[in-house]
C-alpha positions as protocol buffer text, in pm:
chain_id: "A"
residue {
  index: 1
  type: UNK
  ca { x: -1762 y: -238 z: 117 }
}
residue {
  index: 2
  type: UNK
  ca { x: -2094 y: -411 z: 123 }
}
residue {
  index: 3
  type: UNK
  ca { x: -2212 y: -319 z: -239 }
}
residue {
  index: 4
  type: UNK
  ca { x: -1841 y: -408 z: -371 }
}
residue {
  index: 5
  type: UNK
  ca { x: -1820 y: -764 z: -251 }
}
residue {
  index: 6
  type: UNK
  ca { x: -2130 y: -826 z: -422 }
}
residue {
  index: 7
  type: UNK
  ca { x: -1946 y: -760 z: -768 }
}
residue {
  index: 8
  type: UNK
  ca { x: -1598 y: -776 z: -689 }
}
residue {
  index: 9
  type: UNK
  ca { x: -1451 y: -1143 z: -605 }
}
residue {
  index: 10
  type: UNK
  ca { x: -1123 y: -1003 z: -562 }
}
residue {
  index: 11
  type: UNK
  ca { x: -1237 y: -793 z: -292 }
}
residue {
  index: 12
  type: UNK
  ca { x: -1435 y: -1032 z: -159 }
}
residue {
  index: 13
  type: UNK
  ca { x: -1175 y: -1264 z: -97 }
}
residue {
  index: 14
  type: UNK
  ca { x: -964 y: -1022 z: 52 }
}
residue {
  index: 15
  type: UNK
  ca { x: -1312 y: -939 z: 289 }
}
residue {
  index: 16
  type: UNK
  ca { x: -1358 y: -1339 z: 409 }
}
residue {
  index: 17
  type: UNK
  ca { x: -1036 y: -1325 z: 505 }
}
residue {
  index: 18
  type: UNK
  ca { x: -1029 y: -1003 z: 719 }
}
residue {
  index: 19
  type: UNK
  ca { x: -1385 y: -1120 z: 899 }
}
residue {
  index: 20
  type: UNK
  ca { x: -1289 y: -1486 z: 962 }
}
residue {
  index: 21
  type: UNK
  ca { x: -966 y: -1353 z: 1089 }
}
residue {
  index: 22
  type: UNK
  ca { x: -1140 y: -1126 z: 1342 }
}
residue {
  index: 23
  type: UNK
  ca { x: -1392 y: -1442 z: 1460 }
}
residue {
  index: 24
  type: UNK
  ca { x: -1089 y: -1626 z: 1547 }
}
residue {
  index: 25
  type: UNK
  ca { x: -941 y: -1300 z: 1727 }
}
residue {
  index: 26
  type: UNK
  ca { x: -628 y: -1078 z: 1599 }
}
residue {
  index: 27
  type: UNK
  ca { x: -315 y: -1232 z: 1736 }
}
residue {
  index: 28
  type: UNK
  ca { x: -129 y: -956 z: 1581 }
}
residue {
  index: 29
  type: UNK
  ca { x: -80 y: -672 z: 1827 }
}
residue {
  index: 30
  type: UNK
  ca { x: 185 y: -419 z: 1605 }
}
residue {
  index: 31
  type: UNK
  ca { x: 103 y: -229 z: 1271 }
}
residue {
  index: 32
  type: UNK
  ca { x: 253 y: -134 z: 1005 }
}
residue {
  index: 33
  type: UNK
  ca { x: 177 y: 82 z: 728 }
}
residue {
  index: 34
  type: UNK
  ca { x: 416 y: 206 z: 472 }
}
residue {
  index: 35
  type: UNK
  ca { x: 158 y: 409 z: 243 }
}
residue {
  index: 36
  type: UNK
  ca { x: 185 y: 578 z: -82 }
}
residue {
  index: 37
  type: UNK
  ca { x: -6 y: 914 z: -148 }
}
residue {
  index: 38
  type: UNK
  ca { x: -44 y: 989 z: -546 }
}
residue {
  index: 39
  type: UNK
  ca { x: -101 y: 1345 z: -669 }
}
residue {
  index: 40
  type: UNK
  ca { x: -121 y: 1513 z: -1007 }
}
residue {
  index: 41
  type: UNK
  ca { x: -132 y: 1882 z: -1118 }
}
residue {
  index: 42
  type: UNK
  ca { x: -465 y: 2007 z: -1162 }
}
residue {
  index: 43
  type: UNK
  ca { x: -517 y: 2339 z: -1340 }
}
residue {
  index: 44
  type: UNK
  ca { x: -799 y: 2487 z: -1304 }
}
residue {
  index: 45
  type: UNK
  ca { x: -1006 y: 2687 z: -1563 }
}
residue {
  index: 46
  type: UNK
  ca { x: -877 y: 3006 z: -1461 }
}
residue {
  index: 47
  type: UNK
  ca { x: -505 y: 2848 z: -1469 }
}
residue {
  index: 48
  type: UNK
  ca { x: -451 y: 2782 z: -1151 }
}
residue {
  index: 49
  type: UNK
  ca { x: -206 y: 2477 z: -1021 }
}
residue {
  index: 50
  type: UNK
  ca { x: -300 y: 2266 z: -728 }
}
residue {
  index: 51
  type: UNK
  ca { x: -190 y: 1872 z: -633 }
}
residue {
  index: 52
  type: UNK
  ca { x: -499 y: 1673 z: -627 }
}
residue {
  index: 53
  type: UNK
  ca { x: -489 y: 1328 z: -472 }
}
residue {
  index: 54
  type: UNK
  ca { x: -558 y: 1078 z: -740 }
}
residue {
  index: 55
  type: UNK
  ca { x: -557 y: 766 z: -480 }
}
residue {
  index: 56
  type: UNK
  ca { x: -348 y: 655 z: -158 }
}
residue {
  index: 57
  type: UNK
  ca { x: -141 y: 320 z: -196 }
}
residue {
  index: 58
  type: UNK
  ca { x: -150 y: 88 z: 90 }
}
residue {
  index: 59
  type: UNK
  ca { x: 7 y: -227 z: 13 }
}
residue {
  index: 60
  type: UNK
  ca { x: 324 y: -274 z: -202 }
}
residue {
  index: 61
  type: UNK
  ca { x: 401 y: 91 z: -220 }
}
residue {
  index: 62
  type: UNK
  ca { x: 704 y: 105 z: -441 }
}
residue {
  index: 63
  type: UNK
  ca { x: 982 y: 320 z: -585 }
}
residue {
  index: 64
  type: UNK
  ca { x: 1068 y: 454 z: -270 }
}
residue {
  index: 65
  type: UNK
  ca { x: 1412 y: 262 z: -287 }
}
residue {
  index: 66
  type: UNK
  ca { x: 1469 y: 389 z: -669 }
}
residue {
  index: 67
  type: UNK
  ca { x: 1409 y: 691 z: -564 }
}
residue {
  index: 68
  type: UNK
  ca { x: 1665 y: 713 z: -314 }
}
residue {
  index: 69
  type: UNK
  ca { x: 1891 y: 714 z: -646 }
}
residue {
  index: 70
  type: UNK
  ca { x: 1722 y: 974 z: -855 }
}
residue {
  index: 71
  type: UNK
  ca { x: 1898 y: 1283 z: -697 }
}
residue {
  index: 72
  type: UNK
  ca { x: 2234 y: 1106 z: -831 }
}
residue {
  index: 73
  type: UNK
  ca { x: 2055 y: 1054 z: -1125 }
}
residue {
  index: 74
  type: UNK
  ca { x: 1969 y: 1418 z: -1185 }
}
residue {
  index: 75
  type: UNK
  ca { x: 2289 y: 1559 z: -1001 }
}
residue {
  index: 76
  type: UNK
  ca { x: 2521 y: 1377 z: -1259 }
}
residue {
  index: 77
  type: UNK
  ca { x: 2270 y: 1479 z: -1596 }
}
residue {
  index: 78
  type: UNK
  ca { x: 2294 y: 1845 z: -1453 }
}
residue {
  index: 79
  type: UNK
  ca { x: 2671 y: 1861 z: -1441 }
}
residue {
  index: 80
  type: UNK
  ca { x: 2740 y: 1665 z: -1802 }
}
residue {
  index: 81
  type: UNK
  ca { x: 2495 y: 2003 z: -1884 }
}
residue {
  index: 82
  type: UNK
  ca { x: 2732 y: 2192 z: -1684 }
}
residue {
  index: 83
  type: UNK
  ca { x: 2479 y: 2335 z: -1456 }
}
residue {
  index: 84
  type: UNK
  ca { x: 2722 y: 2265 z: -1142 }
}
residue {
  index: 85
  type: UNK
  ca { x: 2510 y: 2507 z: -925 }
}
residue {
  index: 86
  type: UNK
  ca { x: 2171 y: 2408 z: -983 }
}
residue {
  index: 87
  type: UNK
  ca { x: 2382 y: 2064 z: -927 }
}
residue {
  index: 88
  type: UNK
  ca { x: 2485 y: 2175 z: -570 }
}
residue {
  index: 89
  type: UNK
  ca { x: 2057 y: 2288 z: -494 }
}
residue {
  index: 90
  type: UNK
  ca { x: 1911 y: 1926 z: -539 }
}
residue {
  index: 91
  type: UNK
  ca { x: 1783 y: 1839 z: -188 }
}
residue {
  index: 92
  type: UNK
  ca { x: 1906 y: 1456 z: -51 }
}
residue {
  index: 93
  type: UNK
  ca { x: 1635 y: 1224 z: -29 }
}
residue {
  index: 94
  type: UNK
  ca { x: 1630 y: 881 z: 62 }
}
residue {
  index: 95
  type: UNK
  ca { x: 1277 y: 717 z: 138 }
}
residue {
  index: 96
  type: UNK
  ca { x: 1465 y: 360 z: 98 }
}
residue {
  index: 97
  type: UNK
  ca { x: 1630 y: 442 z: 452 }
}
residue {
  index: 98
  type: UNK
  ca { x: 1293 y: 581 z: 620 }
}
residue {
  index: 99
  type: UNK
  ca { x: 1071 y: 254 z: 480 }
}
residue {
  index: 100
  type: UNK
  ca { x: 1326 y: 61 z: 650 }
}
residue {
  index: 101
  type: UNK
  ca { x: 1333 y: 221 z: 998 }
}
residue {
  index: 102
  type: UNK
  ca { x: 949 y: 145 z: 985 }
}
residue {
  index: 103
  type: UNK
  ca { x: 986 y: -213 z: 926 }
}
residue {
  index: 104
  type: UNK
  ca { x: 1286 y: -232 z: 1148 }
}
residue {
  index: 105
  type: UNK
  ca { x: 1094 y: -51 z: 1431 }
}
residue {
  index: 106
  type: UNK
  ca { x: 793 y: -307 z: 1408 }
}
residue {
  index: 107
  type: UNK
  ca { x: 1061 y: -621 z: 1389 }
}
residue {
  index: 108
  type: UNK
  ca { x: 1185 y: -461 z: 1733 }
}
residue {
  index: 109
  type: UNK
  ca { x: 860 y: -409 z: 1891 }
}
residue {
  index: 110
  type: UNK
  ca { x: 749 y: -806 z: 1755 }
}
residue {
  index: 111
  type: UNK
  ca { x: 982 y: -821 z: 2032 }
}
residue {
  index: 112
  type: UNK
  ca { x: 1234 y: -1151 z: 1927 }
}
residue {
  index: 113
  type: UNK
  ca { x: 1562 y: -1056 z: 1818 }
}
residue {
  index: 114
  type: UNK
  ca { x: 1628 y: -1418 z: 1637 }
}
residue {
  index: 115
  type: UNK
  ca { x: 1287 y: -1396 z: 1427 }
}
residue {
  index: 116
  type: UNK
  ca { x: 1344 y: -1256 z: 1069 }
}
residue {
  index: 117
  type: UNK
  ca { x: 1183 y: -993 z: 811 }
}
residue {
  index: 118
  type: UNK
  ca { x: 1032 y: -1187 z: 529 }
}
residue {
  index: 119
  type: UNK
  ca { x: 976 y: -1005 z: 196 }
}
residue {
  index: 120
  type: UNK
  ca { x: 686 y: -1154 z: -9 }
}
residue {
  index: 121
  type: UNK
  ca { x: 756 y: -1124 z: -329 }
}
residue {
  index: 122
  type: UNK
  ca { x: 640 y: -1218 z: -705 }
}
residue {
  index: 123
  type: UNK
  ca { x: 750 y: -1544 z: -882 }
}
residue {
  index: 124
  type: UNK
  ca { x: 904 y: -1266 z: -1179 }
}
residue {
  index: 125
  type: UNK
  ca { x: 1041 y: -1019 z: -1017 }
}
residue {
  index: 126
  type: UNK
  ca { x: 1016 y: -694 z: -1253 }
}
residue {
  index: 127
  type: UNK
  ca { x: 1132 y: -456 z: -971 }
}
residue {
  index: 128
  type: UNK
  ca { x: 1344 y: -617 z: -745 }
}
residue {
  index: 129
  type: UNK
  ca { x: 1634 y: -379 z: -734 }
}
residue {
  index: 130
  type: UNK
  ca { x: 1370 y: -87 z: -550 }
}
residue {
  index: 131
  type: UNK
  ca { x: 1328 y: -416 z: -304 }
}
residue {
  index: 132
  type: UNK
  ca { x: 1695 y: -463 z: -279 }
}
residue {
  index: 133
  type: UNK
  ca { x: 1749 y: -68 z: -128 }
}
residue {
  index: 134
  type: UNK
  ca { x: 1540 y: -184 z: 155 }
}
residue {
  index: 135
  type: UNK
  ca { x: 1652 y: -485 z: 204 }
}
residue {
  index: 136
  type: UNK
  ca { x: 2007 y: -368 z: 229 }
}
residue {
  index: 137
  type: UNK
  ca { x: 1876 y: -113 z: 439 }
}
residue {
  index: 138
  type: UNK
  ca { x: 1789 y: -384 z: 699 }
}
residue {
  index: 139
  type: UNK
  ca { x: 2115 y: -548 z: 618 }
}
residue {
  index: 140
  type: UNK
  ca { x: 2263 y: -272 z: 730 }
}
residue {
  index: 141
  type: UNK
  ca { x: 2098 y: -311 z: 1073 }
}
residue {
  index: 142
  type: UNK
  ca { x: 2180 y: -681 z: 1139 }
}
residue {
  index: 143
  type: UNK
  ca { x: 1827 y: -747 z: 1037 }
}
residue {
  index: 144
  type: UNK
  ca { x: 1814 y: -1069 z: 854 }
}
residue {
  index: 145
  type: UNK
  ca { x: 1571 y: -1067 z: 540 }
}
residue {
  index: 146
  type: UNK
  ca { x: 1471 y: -1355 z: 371 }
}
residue {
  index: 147
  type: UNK
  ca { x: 1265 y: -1377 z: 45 }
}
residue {
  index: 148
  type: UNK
  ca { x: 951 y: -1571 z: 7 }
}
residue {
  index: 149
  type: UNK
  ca { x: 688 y: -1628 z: -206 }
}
residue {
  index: 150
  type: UNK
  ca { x: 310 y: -1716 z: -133 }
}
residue {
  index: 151
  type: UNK
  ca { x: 424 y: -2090 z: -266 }
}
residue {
  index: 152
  type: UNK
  ca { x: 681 y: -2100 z: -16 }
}
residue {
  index: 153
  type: UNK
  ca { x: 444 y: -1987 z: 261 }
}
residue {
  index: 154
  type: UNK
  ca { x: 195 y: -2269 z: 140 }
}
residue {
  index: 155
  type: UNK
  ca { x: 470 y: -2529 z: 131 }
}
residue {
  index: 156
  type: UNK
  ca { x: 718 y: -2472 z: 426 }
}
residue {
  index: 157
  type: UNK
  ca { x: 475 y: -2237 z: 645 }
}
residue {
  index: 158
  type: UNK
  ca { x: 332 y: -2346 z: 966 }
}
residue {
  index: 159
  type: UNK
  ca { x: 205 y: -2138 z: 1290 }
}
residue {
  index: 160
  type: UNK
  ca { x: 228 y: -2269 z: 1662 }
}
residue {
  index: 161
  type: UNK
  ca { x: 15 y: -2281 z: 1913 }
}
residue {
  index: 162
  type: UNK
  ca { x: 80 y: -1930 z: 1999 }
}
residue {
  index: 163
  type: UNK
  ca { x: 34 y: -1828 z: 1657 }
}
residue {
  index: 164
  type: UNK
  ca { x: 372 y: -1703 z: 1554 }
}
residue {
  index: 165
  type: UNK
  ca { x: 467 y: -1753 z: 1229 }
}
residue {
  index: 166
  type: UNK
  ca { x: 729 y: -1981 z: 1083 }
}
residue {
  index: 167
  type: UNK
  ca { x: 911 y: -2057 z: 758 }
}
residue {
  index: 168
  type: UNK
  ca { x: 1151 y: -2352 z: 692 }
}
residue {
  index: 169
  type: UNK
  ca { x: 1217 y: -2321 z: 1046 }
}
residue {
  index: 170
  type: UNK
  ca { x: 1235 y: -1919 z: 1069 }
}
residue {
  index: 171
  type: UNK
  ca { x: 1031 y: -1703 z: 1298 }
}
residue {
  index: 172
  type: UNK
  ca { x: 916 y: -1485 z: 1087 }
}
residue {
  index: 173
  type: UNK
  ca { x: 844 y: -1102 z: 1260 }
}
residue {
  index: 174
  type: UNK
  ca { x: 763 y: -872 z: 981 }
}
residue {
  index: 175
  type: UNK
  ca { x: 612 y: -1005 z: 663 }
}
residue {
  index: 176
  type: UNK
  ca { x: 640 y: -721 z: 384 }
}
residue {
  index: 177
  type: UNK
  ca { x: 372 y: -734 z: 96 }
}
residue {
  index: 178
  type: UNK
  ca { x: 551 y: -676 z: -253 }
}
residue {
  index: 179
  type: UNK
  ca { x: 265 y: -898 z: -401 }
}
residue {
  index: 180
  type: UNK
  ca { x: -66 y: -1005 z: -302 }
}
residue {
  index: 181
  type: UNK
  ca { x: -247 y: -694 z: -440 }
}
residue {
  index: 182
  type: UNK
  ca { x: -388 y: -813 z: -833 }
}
residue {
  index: 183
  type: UNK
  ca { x: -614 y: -1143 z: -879 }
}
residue {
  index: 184
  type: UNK
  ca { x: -322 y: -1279 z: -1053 }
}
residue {
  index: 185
  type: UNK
  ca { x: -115 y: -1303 z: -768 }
}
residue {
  index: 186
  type: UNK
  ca { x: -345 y: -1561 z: -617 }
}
residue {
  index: 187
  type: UNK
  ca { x: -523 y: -1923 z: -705 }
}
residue {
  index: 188
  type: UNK
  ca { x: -637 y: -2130 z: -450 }
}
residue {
  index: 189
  type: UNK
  ca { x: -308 y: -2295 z: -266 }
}
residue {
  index: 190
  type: UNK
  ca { x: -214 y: -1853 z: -263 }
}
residue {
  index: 191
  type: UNK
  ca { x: -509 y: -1767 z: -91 }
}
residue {
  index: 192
  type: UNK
  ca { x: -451 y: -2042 z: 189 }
}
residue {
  index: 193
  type: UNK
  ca { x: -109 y: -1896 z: 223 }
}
residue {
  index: 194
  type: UNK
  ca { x: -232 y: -1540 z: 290 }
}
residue {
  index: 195
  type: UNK
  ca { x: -493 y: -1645 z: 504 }
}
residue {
  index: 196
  type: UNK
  ca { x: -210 y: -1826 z: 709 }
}
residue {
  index: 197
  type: UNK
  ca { x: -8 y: -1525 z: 723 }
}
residue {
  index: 198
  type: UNK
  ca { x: -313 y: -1311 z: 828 }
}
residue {
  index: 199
  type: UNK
  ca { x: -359 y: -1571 z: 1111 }
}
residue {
  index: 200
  type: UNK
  ca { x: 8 y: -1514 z: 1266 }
}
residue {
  index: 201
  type: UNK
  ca { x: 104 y: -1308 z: 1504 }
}
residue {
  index: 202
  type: UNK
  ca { x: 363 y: -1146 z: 1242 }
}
residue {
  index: 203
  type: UNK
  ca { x: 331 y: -797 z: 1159 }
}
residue {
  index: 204
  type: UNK
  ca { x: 208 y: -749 z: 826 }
}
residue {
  index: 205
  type: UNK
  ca { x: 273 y: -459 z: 637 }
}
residue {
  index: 206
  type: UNK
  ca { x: 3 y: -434 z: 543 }
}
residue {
  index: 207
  type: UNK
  ca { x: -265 y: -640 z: 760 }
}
residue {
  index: 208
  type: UNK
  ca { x: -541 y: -748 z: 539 }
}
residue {
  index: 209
  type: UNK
  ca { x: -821 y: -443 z: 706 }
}
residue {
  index: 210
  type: UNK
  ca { x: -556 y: -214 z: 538 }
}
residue {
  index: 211
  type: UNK
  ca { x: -532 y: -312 z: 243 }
}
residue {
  index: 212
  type: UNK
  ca { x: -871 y: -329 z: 235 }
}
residue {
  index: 213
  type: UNK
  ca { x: -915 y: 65 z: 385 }
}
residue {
  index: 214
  type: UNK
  ca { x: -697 y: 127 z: 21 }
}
residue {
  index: 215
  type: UNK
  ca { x: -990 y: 45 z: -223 }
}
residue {
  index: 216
  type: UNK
  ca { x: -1142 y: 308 z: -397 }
}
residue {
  index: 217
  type: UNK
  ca { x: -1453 y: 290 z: -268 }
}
residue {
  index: 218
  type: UNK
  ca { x: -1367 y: 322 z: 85 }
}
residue {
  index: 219
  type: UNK
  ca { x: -1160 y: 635 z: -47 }
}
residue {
  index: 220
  type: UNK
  ca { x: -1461 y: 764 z: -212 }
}
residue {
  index: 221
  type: UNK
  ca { x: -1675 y: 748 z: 80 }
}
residue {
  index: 222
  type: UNK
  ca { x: -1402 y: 929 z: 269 }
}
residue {
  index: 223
  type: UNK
  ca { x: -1461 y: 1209 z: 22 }
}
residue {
  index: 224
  type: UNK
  ca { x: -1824 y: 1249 z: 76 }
}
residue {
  index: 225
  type: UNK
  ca { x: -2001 y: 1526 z: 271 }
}
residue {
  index: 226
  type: UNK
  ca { x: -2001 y: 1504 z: 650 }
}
residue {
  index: 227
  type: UNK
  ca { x: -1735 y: 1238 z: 658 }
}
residue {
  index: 228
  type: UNK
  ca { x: -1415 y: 1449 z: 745 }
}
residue {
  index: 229
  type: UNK
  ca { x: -1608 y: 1663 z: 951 }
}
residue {
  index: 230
  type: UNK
  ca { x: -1690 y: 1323 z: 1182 }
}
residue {
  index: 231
  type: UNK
  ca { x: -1340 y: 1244 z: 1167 }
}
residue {
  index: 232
  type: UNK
  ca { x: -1186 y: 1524 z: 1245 }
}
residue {
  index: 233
  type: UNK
  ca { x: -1460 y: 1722 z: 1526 }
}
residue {
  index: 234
  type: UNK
  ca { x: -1340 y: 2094 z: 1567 }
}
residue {
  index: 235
  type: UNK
  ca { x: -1092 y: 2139 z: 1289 }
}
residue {
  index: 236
  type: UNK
  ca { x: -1277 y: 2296 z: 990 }
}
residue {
  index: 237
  type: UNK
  ca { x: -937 y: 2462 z: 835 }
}
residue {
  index: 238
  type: UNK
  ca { x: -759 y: 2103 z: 842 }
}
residue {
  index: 239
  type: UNK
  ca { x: -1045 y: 1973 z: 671 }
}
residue {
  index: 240
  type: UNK
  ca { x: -1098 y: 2255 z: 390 }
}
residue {
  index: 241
  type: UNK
  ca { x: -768 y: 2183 z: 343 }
}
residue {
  index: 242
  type: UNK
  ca { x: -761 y: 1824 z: 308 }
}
residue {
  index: 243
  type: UNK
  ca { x: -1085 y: 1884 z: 100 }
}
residue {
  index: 244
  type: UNK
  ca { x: -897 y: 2089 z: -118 }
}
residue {
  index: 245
  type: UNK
  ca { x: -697 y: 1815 z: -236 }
}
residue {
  index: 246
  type: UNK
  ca { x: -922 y: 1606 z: -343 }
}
residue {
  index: 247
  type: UNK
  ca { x: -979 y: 1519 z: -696 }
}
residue {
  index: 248
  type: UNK
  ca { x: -1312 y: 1395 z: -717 }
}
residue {
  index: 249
  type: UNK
  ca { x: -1389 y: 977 z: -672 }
}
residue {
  index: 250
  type: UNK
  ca { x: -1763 y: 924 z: -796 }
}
residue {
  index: 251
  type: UNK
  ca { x: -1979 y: 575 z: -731 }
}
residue {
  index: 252
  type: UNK
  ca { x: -2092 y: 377 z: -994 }
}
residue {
  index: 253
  type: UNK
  ca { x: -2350 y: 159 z: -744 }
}
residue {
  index: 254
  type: UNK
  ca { x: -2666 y: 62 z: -886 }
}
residue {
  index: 255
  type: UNK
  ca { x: -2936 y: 361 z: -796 }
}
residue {
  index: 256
  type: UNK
  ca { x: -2944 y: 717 z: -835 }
}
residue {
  index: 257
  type: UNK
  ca { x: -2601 y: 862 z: -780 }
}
residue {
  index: 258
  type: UNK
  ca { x: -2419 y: 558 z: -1015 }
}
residue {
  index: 259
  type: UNK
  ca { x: -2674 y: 653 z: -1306 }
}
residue {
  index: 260
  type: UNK
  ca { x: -2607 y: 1009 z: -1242 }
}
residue {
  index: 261
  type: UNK
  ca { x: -2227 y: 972 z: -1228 }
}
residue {
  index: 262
  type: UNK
  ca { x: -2261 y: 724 z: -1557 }
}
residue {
  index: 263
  type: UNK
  ca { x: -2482 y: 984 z: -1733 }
}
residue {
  index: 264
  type: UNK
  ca { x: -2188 y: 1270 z: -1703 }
}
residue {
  index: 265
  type: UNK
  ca { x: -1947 y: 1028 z: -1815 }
}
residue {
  index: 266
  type: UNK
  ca { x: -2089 y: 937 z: -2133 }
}
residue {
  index: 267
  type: UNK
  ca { x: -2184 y: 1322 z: -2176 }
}
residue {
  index: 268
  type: UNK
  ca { x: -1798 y: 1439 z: -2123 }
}
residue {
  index: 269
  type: UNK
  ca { x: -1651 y: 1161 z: -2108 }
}
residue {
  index: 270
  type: UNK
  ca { x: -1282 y: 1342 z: -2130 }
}
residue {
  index: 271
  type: UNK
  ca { x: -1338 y: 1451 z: -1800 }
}
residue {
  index: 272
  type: UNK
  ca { x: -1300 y: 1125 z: -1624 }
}
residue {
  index: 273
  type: UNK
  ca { x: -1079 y: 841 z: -1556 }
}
residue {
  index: 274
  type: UNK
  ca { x: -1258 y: 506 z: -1485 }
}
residue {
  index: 275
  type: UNK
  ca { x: -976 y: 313 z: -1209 }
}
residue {
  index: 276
  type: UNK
  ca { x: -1038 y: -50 z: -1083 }
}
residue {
  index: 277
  type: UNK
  ca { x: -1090 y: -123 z: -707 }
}
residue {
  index: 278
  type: UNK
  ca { x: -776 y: -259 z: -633 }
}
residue {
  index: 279
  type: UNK
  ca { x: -417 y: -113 z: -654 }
}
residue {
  index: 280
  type: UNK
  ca { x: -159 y: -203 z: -912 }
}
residue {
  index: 281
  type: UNK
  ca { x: -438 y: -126 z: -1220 }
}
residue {
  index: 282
  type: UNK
  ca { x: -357 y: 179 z: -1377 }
}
């Protein structure tokens, strides 16, 4: 990420925080990820399908507790068509109850049954009922959630001397991102909160190096030759396969391979889609 935190404050925020957190040393000792993978149809010029990755989501990954509700959805559209059958085929599915065995497995490894999950969330809340299927979820556990927002954090958060992580008076075990991911989310009293958080001993889902492994440009240097093949020693069909997935993430850096990548964008210019860093852009 060196040539993006030249040109990116957003991500270079996000990169202070990650390096002065390792100085100090990472008192957090369980991870957890709860990623989004996001593929589109692809035909090729001789019509054939294939899913091509179009990016991986690694911090506020949502839908997954909507989703857990679109099987009803469809189910109950299919038999007002009368299609009772095809009714009877759709496969259950409920990510909603899988997100939260992740976050209630790292809350048990954190390792203190009184400490809570804390869900940080947006000051308007568009989406809060694909929040509320996880949280229930937990509920459902006799974990306690509470809901908190980076003001809160800055306001009523404080860390001991062993670096957990407390909130009016909570341990807090888990903290789950649902914001923190656009420039908007922050100004200057939000960016002391998250650095606070990233301090804690908490498990954050995500930890700040992970959100930062979700940019685009780390994904686009994941596509490039030779990297795969040092990842993964040995296993050339697992990697033609992987490969195969890819859609194609180009650099725009300053020197030869941006000016390249700009000059077959202007040329065919329906060929591309031009994505910020971040997540949450489009």
């Amino acid at each position: 990420l060196s040539s993006t935190i030249k040109v990116d404050d957003f991500t270079a925020q996000l990169f202070k925080i990650h390096m002065q957190v390792l100085e100090e040393g990472l008192a957090q000792s369980v991870f957890l990820g709860i990623n989004r993978s996001d593929y589109m149809f692809d035909c090729g010029v001789d019509g054939t399908l294939a899913l091509k990755q179009i990016e991986i989501n690694t911090i506020a990954a949502s839908f997954g507790g909507l989703t857990s509700r679109t099987a009803a959805v469809h189910g109950r559209v299919l038999k007002v068509l009368g299609k009772f059958q095809e009714a009877s085929r759709l496969l259950p599915n409920n990510p909603s109850k899988g997100l939260a065995l992740g976050i209630a497995k790292a809350w048990e490894l954190y390792g203190s049954p009184s400490a809570v999950v804390m869900f940080l969330v947006e000051e308007i809340q568009r989406n809060i009922f694909d929040q509320r299927c996880v949280e229930n979820e937990l509920w459902n556990r006799n974990i306690r959630v509470i809901r908190k927002r980076f003001r809160d954090v800055f306001e009523k958060g404080s860390l001991d001397d062993a670096k957990r992580l407390y909130i009016d008076g909570q341990e807090v075990a888990v903290v789950y991102y649902r914001e923190g991911y656009v420039p908007k989310n922050y100004d200057q009293q939000n960016w002391e909160a998250r650095l606070l958080l990233e301090r804690s001993r908490a498990v954050k889902c995500p930890d700040i190096a992970t959100q930062l492994a979700g940019t685009k440009k780390v994904q686009q240097e994941l596509s490039q030759p030779g990297t795969l093949e040092r990842l993964l020693p040995g296993r050339a069909e697992a990697i033609a396969r992987i490969r195969a997935t890819f859609a194609g993430l180009y650099s725009l850096d300053v020197g030869e391979d941006g000016d390249r990548m700009i000059a077959a964008a202007i040329a065919d210019p329906d060929r591309f889609v031009l994505k910020p860093q971040r997540e949450g852009g489009g």
